[in-house]
C-alpha positions in Angstrom: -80.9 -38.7 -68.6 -78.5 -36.0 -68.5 -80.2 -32.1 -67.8 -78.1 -30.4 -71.0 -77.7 -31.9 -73.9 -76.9 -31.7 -77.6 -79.1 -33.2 -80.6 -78.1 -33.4 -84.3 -81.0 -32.3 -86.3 -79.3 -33.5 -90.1 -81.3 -36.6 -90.4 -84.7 -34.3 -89.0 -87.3 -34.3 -91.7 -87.9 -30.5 -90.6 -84.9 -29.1 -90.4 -83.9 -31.0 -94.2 -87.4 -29.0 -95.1 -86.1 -26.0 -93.8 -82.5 -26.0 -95.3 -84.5 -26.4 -98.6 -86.2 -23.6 -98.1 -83.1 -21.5 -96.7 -81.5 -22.5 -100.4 -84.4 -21.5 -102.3 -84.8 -18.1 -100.9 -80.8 -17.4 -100.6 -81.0 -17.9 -104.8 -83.9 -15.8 -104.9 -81.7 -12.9 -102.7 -82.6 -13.5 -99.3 -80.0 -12.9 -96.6 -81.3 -14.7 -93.4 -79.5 -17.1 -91.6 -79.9 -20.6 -92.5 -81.3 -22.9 -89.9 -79.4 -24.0 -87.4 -78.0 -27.9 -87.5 -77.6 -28.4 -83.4 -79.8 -28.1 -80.9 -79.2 -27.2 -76.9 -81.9 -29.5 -75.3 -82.5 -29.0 -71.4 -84.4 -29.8 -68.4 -85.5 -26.4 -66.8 -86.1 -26.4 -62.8 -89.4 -27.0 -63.0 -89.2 -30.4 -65.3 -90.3 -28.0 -68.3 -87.8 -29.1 -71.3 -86.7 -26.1 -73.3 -84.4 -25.9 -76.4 -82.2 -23.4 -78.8 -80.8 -24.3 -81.4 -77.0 -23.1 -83.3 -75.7 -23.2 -86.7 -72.2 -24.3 -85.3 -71.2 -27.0 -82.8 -69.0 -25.1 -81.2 -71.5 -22.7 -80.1 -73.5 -25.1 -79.1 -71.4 -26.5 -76.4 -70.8 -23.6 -75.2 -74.1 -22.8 -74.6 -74.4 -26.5 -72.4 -71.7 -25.4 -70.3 -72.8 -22.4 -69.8 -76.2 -23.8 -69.2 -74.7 -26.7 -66.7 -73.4 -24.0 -65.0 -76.3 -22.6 -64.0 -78.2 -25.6 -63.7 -76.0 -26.2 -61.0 -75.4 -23.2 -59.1 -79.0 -22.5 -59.0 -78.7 -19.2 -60.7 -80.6 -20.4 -64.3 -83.3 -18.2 -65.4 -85.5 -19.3 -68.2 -84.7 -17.0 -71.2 -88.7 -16.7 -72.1 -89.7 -15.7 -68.6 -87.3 -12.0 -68.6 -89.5 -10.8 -71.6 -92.5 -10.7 -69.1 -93.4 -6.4 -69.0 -92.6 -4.3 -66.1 -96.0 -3.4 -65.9 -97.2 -7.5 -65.0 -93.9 -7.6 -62.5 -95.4 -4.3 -61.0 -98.6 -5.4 -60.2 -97.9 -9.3 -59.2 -95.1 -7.1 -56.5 -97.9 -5.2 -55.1 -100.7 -7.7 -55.3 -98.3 -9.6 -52.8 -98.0 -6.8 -50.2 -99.0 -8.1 -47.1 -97.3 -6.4 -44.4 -98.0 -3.2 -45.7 -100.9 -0.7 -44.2 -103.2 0.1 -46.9 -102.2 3.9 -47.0 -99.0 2.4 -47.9 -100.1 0.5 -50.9 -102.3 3.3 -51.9 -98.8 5.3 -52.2 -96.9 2.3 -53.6 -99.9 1.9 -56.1 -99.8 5.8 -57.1 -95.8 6.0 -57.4 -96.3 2.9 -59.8 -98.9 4.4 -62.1 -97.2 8.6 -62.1 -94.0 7.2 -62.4 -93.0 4.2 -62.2 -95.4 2.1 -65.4 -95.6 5.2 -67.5 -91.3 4.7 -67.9 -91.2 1.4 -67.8 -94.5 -0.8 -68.4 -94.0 -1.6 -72.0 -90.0 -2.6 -71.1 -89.6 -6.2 -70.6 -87.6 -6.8 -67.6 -84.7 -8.2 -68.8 -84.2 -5.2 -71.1 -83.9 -2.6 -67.6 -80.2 -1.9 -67.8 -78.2 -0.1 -64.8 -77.9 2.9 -67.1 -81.3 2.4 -67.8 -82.5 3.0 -64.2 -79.5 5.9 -63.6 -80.6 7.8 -66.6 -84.5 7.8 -65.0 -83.3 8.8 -61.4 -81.7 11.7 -63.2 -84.9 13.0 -64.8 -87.1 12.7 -61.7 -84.6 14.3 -60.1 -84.7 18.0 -62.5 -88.0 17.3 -64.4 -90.8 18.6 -63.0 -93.5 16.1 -61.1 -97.1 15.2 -62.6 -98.2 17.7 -60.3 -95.9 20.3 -61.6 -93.1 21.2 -58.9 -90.1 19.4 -58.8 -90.0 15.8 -56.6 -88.3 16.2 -53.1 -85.5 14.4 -52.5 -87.7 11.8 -50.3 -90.3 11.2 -53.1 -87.5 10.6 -55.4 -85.6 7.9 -53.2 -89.5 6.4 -52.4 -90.2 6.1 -56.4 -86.9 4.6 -56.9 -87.6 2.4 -53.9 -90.8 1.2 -55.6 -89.2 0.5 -59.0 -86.6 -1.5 -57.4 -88.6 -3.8 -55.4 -90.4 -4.6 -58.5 -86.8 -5.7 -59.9 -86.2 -7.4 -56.9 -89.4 -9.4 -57.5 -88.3 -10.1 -60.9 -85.3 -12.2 -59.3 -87.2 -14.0 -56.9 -89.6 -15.1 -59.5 -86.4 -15.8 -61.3 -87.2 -13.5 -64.4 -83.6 -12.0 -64.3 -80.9 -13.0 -62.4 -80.1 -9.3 -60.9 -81.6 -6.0 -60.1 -80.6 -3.2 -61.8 -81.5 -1.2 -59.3 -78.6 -1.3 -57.2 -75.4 1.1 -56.4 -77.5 4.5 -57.5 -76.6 7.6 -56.3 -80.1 8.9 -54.9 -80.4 12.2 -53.4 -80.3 13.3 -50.4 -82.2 15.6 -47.8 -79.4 17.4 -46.7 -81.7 20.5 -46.0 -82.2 20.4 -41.8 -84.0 23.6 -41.9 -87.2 22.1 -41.5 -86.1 20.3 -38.6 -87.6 22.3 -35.2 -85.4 21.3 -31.8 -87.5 22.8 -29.0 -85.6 23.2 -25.8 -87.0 21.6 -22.3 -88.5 25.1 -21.4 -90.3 25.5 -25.1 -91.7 22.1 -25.4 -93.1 22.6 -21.5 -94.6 25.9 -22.3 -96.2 25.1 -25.3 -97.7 22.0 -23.4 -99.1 24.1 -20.7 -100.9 26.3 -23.3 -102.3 23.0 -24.7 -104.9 22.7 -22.1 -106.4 19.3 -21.4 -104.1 18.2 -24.3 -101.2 19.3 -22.1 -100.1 15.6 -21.7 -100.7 14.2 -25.2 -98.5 17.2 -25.9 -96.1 16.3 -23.5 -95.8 12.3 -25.2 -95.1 13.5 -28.3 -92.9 15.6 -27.5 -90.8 13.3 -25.0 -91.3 10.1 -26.9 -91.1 10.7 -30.0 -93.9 8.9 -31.2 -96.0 9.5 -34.6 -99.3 11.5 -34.5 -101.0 8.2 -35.6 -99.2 5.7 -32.6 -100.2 8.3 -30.4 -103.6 8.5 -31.0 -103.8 5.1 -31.0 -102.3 4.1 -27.4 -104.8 2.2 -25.7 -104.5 2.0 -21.7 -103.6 -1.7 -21.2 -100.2 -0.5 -23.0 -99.1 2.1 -21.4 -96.5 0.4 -18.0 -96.1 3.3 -15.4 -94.4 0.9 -12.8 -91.6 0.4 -15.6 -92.6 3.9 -17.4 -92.6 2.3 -20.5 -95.4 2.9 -23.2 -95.6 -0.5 -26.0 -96.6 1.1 -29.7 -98.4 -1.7 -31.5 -100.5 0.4 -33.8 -101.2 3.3 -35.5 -104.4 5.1 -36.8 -103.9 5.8 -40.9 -106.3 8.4 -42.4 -107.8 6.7 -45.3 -109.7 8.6 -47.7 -111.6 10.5 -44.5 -112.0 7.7 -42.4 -109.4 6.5 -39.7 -108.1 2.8 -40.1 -106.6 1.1 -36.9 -103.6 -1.0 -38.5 -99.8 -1.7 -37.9 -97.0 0.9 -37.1 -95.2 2.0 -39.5 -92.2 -0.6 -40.7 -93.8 -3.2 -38.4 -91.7 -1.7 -35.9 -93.3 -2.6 -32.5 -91.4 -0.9 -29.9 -91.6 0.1 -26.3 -90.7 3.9 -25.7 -89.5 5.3 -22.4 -91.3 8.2 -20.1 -89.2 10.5 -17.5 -90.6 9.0 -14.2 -92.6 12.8 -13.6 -94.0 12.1 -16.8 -95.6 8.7 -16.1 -97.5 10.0 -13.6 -99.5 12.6 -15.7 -100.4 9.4 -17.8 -101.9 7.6 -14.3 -105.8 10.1 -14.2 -105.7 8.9 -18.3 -105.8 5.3 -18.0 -107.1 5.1 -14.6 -110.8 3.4 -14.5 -110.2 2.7 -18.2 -110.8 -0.8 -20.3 -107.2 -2.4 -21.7 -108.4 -1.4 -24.8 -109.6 1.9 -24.1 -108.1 4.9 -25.8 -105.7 7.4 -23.5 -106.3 10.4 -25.6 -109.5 11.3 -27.4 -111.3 14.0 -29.1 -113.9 16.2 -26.8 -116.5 14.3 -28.2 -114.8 10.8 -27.5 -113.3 8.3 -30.2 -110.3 8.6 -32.0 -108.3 12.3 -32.2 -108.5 13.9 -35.9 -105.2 15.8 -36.9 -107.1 18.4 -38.6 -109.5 19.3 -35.4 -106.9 19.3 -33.4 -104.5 21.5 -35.7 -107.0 24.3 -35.6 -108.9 23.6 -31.9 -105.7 23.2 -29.7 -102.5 23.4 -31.7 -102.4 26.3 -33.5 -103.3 28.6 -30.6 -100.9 27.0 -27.8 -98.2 27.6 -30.7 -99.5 31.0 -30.4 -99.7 31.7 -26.7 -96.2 30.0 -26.1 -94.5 32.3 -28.5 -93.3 29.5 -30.8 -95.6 30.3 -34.0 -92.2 31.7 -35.9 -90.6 27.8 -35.7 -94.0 26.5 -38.3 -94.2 23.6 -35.7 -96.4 20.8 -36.3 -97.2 18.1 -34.1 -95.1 15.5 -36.5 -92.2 17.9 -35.6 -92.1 17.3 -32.1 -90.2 13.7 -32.6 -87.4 16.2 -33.7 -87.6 17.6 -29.9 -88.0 14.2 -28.8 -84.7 12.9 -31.0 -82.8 16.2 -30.1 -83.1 15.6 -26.4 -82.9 12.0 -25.8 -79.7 12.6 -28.0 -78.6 15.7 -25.5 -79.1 13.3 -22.6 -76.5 10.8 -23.9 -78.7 8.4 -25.6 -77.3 6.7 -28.5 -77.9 5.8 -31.9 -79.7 2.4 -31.2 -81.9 3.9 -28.1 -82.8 6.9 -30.3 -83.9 4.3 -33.4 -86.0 2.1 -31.3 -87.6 5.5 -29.8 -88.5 6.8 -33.5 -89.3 3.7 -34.7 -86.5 4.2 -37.6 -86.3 1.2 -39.6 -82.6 1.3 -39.2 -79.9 2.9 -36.9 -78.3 4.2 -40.3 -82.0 6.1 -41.2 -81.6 7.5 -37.9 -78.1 9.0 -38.3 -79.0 10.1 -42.1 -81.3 12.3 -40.1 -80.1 13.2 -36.6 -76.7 12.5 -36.9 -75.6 15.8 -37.0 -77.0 16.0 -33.0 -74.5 13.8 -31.9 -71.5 14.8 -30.2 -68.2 14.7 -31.9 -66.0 12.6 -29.8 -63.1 13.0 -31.6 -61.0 14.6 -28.9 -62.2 12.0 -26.9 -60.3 9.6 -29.1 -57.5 11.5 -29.5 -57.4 12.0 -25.6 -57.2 8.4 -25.2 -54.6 7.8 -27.4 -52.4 10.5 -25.4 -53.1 8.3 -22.8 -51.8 4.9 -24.1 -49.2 6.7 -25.8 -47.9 8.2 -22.4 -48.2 5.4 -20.6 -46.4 3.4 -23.3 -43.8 5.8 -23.3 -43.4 5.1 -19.2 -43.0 1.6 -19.5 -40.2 2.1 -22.6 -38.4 4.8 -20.2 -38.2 2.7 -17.0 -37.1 -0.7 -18.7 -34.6 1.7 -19.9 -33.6 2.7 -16.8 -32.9 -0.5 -15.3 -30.5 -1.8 -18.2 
């Protein structure tokens, strides 16, 4: 049986009925459309037969090549399935996180109910238009928040981010056939002021004033690692003979309580230590279970960012005559970034050491550290060009 096809519905008892009562009301007044004659009769994917019906043939054929088409290339969408709201699209995409740590649900789930479903729950998908979607990144980028002050450029790119992997779970669940969301120009944090480079001699006097934290200090600021991968380094990961630390999780605060789960973008990594470095690490994990932690709170267990902010950071800050810079331990991957960079690393070593989801994140942030190499290009091509210019002359020469 063929997948598309046509049906003539002149000799249907219902659709006789229903011209009847087309001619009745059209000499009583009424202006609708009579009922249509042909009907577009099709097998969906799923073995589900659907049909629409035309007044003219011709517009019915069209429609069966049109629907062949896409029968065929595999890019048919059921017409009743794009009318679904964002709002069911929105919570079927975040009921299937799995990846995901839970404080990063919890900020999917609260980006989706300030901003995200109040625009767009009621919309059926299909209705989203690019304009649509560019007209809403405008607003969030001049109105003001929920909260009152205007979103940051990074909460604007993360709301849109949210919004269009809802779209893009629209198309996989072959609602619509493609995202609106797509080609927007989002903005970006061009504003490096917040951005603290600490030199070699800053970052080692502000770990000697750190006290028995003088180490953990020294990690974060060498490695680059987040506040939460740090606290979490356990001893059977940390490799002096190949000075090599492996980041395989990461503490999240949740709602008071820390919550051992994955790093951040699931990106498992291995970071490197300067070989003097390493050895600091050795009285840590010495004597210490695999799974015991390297750095701990006074009282033992996990490190808390506020105790430690107003115990031991704040007043080594202080004492090493930084406390101008407003330097937070999350800043030290800056330092971390800044110096691998000044030591030659590139792009690909400084993304696995951050973590960075991409090597392009990592140059929308520290790409302005890199050297500019132009002259090195433009030295080079001197070169060829002289020695091309040799070669030219002497076969010259010997003509």
């Amino acid at each position: 049986m063929a997948r598309v096809w046509i049906e003539d519905r002149e000799t249907h008892a219902d659709y006789r009925e229903s011209v009847e009562k087309w001619q009745a009301a059209k000499k009583a007044g009424s202006k609708r459309q009579p009922p249509g004659r042909w009907r577009v009769r099709w097998y969906a994917p799923d073995g589900k037969g659907k049909a629409k019906t035309f007044a003219r043939l011709p517009q019915a054929e069209a429609e069966v090549h049109a629907l062949t088409a896409k029968l065929s290339k595999g890019s048919y969408r059921d017409p009743q399935s794009g009318k679904a709201a964002v709002r069911l699209v929105a919570d079927e995409w975040h009921g299937s996180l799995r990846k995901q740590g839970r404080r990063t649900k919890d900020d999917y789930r609260e980006l989706l109910d300030l901003y995200v479903i109040p625009k767009w729950g009621d919309w059926q998908v299909r209705a989203v238009q690019w304009a649509d979607v560019n007209e809403w990144v405008t607003e969030l980028c001049e109105a003001p928040g929920k909260r009152g002050a205007k979103l940051g450029p990074d909460r604007v790119r993360k709301t849109y981010y949210v919004l269009s992997s809802v779209m893009k779970h629209a198309v996989k669940t072959h609602r619509i056939a493609a995202s609106p969301c797509h080609e927007h120009d989002l903005p970006r944090n061009d504003d490096q002021d917040d951005h603290v480079y600490l030199t070699h001699d800053q970052l080692e006097a502000l770990a000697e004033q750190a006290g028995r934290y003088q180490t953990f200090v020294r990690t974060l600021g060498y490695t680059g690692i987040r506040w939460g991968e740090a606290i979490a380094i356990k001893a059977g990961r940390v490799q002096l003979a190949d000075r090599r630390i492996r980041i395989l999780q990461a503490y999240s605060d949740i709602d008071g309580h820390l919550e051992l789960g994955p790093v951040k973008n699931h990106e498992k990594r291995s970071v490197p230590l300067p070989r003097s470095f390493a050895e600091e690490l050795r009285p840590l994990v010495a004597g210490k279970p695999r799974d015991g932690l390297v750095f701990t709170a006074p009282e033992g267990g996990p490190m808390r960012y506020p105790n430690f902010r107003r115990r031991d950071w704040d007043k080594a800050v202080k004492a090493a005559g930084l406390d101008d810079l407003d330097l937070t331990p999350h800043k030290l991957r800056h330092t971390a970034a800044s110096l691998a960079i000044s030591a030659g690393a590139d792009v690909k070593v400084v993304q696995t050491m951050l973590g960075h989801k991409s090597a392009a994140m990592t140059l929308d942030v520290y790409g302005h550290l890199f050297p500019d190499r132009l002259d090195e290009v433009a030295d080079a091509l001197d070169a060829g060009r002289s020695a091309a210019l040799t070669r030219l002359r002497a076969s010259i020469m010997q003509l």
